[in-house]
C-alpha positions, 0 to 999 in steps of 0.5 A: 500500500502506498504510505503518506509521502510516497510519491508515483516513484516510490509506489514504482520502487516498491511495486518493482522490488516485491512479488511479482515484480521482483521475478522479473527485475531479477532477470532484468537486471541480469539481462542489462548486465550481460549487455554491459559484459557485451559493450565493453568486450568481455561476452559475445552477444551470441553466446547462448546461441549454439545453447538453446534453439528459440525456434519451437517457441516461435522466437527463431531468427534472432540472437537468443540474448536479444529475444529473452532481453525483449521478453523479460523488458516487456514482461518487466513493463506490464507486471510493474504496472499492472502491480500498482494498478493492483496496489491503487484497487485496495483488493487483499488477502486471498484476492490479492494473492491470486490476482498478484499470481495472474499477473505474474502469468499474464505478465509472461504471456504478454512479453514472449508475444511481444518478443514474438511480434517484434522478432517476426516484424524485423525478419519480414522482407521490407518491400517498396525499397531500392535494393 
């Protein structure tokens, strides 16, 4: 709940830092800092690439650390908000653990799809360009 003095950052703050938005901050930020081992040389964007084939999951056709870097941020953005909107209804007990675990679910489903719509969109053959 949003205490007296706590503003729209501290109601972000805390709704990214307890269930079920801590689930994905985790990954979050361990998705930024492989990226920061990317930037100043010390990983290759396609590490995991020979490791895990994205394909089946609709995924293929992009470095698996960009594909999971979409799904985490998207699920990231949609469980952080959908946590405060949570907060902001005043549901508790039961209720409120329940709708938290939807989200969480929710969350998951809206970030792979996204992943999956933006991969499939930059694949696409571009067309009324000059080759």
């Amino acid at each position: 709940m949003q205490r007296e003095g706590d503003g729209a950052m501290g109601e972000l703050i805390t709704a990214a830092a307890s269930f079920p938005g801590l689930v994905f901050s985790s990954a979050l930020v361990v998705a930024v800092g492989f990226w920061l081992l990317v930037a100043v040389g010390a990983a290759d964007r396609h590490t995991f690439d020979a490791d895990i084939d994205l394909r089946a999951a609709g995924l293929g056709g992009a470095p698996v650390a960009v594909a999971l870097t979409l799904a985490i941020s998207v699920a990231w953005l949609v469980c952080v908000g959908g946590a405060v909107l949570l907060e902001r209804s005043g549901v508790l007990g039961v209720a409120h653990a329940a709708l938290q675990l939807a989200l969480l679910c929710a969350a998951s489903a809206v970030g792979w799809a996204a992943a999956r719509a933006l991969i499939a969109a930059s694949a696409a053959p571009r067309s009324g360009g000059s080759a």
